[in-house]
N, C-alpha and C positions, 0 to 999 in steps of 0.2 A: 285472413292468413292464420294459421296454426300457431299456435303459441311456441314461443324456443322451449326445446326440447335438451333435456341434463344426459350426457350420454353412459351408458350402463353397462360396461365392458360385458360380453360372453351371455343380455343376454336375450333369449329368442324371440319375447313380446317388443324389447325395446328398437330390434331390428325391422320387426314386423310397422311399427309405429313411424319409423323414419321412412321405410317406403315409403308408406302412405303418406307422410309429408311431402318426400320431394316426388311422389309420380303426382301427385295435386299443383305444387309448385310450377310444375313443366307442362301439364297440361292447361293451367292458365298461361303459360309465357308461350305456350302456341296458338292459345286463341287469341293472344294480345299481339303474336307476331302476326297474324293475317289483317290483323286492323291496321297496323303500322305502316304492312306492306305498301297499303293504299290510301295514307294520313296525305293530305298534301303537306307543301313544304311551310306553310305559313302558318299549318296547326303544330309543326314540331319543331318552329321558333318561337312559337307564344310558348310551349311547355322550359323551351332551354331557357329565352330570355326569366320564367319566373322560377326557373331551376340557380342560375346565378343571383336573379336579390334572395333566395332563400338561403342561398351558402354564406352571401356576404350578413346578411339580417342572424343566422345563427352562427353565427363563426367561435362566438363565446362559448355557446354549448356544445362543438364539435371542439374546441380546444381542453374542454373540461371532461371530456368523454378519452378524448387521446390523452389529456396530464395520467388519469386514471390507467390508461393501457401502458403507459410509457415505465410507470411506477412499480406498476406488477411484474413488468421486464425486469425489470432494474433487481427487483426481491426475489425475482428466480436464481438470481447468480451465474446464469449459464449465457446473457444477452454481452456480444462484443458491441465492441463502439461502434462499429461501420452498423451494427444489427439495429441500434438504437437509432442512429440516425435516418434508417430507411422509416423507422416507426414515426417518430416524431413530428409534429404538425406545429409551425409556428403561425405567427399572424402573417407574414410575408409569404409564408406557403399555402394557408389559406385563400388567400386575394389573387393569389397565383391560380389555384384550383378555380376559382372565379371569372378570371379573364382569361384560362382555358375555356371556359364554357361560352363566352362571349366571342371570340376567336371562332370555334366552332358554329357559332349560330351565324357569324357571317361568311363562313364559305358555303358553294354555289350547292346546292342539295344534288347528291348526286341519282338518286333513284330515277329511274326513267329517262337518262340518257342516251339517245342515240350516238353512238359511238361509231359504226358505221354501216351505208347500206347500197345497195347495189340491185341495177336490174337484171335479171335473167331474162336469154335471149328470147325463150316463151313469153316475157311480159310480166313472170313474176318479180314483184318487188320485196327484198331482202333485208331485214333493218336488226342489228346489234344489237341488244337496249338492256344497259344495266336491273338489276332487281338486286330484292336482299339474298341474305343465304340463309336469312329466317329466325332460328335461338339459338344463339352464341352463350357456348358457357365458358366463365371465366374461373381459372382457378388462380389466386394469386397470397401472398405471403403478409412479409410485412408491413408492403408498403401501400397506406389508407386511400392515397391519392387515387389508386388503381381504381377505386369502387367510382370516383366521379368522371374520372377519363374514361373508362369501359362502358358505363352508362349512357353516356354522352355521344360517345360516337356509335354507340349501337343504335341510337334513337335517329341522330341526324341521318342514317343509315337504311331507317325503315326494319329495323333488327329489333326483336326484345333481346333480354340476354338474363342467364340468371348466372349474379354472383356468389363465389363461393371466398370470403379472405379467410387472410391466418387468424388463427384462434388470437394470435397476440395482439390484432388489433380488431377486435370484433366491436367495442364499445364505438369506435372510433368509426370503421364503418355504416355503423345505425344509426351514427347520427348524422353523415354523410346519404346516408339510404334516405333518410326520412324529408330530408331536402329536394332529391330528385322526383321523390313520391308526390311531394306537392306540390310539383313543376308539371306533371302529369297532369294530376287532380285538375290545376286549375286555368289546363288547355285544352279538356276534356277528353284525355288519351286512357286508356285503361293501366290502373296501377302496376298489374300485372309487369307490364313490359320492360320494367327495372325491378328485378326481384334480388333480393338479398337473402339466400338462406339462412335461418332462425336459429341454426345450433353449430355449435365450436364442433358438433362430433365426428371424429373424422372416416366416419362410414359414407359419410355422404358425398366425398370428394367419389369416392371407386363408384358409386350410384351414380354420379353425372360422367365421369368414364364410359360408363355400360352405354350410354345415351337415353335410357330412362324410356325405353322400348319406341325408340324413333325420334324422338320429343326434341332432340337436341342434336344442331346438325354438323355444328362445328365446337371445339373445343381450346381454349388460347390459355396457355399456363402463363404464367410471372411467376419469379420464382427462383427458388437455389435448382442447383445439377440434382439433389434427390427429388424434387418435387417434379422437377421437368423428365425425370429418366423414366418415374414412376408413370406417368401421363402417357409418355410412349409407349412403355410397354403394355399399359392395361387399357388404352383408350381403343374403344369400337366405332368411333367414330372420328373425322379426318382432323389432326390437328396443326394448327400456326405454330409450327415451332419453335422457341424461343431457348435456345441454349446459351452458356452461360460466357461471358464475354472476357474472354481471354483476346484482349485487344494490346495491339502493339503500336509505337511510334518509333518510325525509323526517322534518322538522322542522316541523312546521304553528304558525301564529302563537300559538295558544294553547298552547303547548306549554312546561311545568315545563324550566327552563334546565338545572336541575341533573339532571333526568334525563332530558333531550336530551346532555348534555357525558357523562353515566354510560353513556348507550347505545351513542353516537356509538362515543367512545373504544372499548369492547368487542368491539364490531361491527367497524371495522376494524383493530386493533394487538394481541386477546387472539390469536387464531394469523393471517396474513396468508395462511399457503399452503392456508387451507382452503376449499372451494367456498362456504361460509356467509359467509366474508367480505364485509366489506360494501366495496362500487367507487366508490359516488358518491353525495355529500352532495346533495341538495337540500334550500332552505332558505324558508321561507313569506318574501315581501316582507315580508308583515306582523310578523314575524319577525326586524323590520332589528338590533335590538338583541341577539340571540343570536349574530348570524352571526359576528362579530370574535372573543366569546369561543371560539366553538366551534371555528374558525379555528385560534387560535392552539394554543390545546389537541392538534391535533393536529400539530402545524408544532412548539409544546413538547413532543409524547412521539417527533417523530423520523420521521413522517409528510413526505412529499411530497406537498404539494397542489396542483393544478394546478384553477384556477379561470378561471368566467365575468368580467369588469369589476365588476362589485361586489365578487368576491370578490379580485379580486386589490388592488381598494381598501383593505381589510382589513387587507392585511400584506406589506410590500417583499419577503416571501422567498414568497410565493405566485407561482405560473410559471403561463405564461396555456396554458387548455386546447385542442388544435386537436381538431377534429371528431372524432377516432378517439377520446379520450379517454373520451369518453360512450358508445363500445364495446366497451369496454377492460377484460378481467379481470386485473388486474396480479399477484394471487396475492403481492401485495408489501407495503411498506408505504409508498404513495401510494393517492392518493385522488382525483377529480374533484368539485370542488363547485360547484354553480351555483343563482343565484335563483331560482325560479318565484313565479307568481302564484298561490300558494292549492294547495287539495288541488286543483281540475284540473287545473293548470299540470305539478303532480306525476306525477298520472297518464295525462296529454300524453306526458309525456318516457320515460315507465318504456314506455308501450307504443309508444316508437318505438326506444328504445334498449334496453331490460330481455330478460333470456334466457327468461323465467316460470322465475326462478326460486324466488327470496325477495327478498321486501321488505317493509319496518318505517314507520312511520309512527308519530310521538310527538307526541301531539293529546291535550289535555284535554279538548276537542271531542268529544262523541259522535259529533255529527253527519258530523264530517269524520271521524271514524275509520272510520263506516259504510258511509263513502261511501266509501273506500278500501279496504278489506275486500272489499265485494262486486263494485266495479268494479276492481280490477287484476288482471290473469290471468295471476297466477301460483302456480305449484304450494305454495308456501306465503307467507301475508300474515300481518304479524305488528301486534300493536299493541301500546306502549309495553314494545314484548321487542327483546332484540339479535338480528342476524340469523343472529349463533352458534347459536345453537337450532335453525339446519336441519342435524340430524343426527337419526336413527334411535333413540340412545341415550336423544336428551332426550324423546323422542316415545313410552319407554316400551318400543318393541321391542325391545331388548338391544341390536340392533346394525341396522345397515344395509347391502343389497346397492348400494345409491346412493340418489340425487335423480332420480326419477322429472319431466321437464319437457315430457311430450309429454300428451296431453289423453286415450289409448287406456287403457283397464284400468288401472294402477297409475300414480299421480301420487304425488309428493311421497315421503318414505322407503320404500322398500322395504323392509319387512317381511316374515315368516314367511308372512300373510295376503295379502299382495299378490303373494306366488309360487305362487298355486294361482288355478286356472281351478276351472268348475263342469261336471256335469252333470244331467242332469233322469231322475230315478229314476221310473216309470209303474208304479202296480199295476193290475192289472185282474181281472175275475172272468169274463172270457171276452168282453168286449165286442170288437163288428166294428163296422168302421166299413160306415154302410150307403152 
């Protein structure tokens, strides 16, 4: 691999030079994807099984690679708290990233699934059958984890993938890279197939946009609303959208206080910087006697609420909300609250403000939970659960490539299974079409 490259604003050799790193990059991650295609499943648990003792065996040095990324944040001056936290790797989030990998390596491999098949009245027989969808590029931000979750399931997948993180945790990612490299090495898969591009310079991101003249078939951003808007507009090749999680929890009038106040709180103050976090309370009219406690509850754990007139009736340190608010992924710890009337009122607001991403609804009501479930579109609806729960891990895939929010192929975590496309396998006995 090419050595990291220092990037050179405006000029024309140092542009010259990055092509030719990343079209070298992408034409090893398509040879490696043809290999992977057809890895069985027992050579791409020997690489994962020796991809987790290597995460857990250098954990030290992936801690002392992130202390380093974390500190540079902190000296820029311009890193909020939610920003930090996406950055930051403890040893619990380490061991996490580990027994995501272990996770992964025991669900069923899904390449070459027959999914479904059928005979034709000629005789021919018809068969479904999962495959990859080949070099998955990843472009993602902060958060270091991404580089072992995206990895991982591109490999149990049959996929290479080249990763692209933020410059703010680049240290953090190499030394996460270099983990999964040896997990390859020492299953005998080609290195190729988990690539980490070698430089912060952010030419390279619009390069694996372009698709790097074929090279790259799909593209999965993580990421803030500029990084993901930019991806839309300039990618040439099909992408997993992941927009940005303006998620709501409704309180419906029949709804248990004390496990409206348990969820509420979860949902947004257990991590603020995560895309599951929840943005904005809405609360049933009918429901006038929850609103103060629930109110205050977060206003007592240290929450910023910014509410509708009722809600700011509630509580003198409640700040009144202006329009943006109700579009606002604050990734922090404030919130938007406001009354509606009932589950419609609810799901009025989510589909004029909501990203489809997740949303909760806490209803002893069947009725209204069902009605809520089937009418809000979005990629995951949740009932009397926090909106923590949209992640991959909880969902049972080991880990997640992102939050799937576009309505094509893959919705909601991205899994091992949602990184493969299919084709349709024909047998025949000599039939012509007449």
């Amino acid at each position: 691999m090419a050595a990291p490259l220092k990037a050179v604003d405006g000029n024309a050799d140092r542009t010259s030079d990055l092509l030719a790193l990343m079209s070298d990059l992408a034409t090893r991650a398509r040879a490696a994807a043809r290999v992977l295609a057809l890895a069985p499943p027992e050579q791409k648990n020997r690489a994962l099984e020796a991809m987790e003792r290597a995460i857990r065996g250098n954990a030290a040095a992936i801690l002392a690679a992130n202390a380093e990324d974390v500190a540079e944040a902190r000296a820029s001056g311009n890193a909020t708290s939610s920003f930090i936290d996406r950055l930051t790797l403890t040893p619990a989030r380490v061991e996490g990233m580990a027994e995501g990998i272990g996770v992964v390596r025991g669900i069923p491999d899904p390449i070459g699934i027959v999914t479904e098949s059928w005979q034709r009245p000629n005789g021919m027989t018809i068969e479904r059958v999962r495959v990859p969808l080949g070099v998955v590029g990843v472009i993602f931000e902060s958060r270091p984890n991404v580089a072992a979750d995206a990895g991982v399931l591109c490999l149990k997948s049959g996929n290479a993938v080249i990763l692209r993180g933020g410059s703010d945790s680049f240290r953090s990612c190499r030394a996460i890279h270099e983990c999964l490299v040896q997990g390859l090495r020492e299953a005998g898969l080609p290195e190729a197939a988990i690539t980490l591009v070698p430089t912060r310079d952010r030419a390279a991101v619009g390069m694996m946009l372009s698709g790097l003249s074929g090279a790259i078939d799909v593209i999965v951003p993580r990421g803030g609303k500029s990084l993901v808007a930019r991806v839309e507009q300039e990618a040439r090749v099909p992408v997993f959208a992941h927009l940005e999680g303006v998620n709501h929890v409704y309180v419906d009038g029949s709804a248990d206080l004390a496990m409206a106040k348990s969820i509420v709180l979860n949902a947004k103050m257990r991590r603020t910087g995560v895309c599951g976090a929840a943005e904005t309370l809405l609360v049933d009219r009918a429901a006038a006697s929850s609103l103060k406690p629930l109110v205050e509850m977060l206003l007592d754990a240290g929450c910023e609420v910014r509410g509708d007139d009722a809600v700011q009736n509630t509580d003198a340190r409640v700040k009144p909300a202006s329009d943006d608010d109700w579009d606002t992924e604050y990734l922090d710890a404030i919130i938007a609250a406001k009354v509606v009337d009932g589950v419609d009122g609810a799901i009025a607001h989510i589909q004029s403000h909501g990203s489809h991403h997740t949303d909760a609804i806490v209803s002893a009501d069947e009725r209204a939970a069902n009605k809520f479930l089937n009418e809000v579109d979005s990629a995951i609806v949740l009932h009397n659960a926090s909106t923590q729960f949209a992640d991959g891990g909880e969902f049972g895939f080991g880990a997640e490539i992102g939050i799937a929010t576009g309505r094509f192929h893959a919705r909601g975590p991205v899994g091992a299974e949602q990184l493969t496309s299919f084709k349709y396998r024909v047998r025949g006995t000599g039939q012509t079409r007449p």
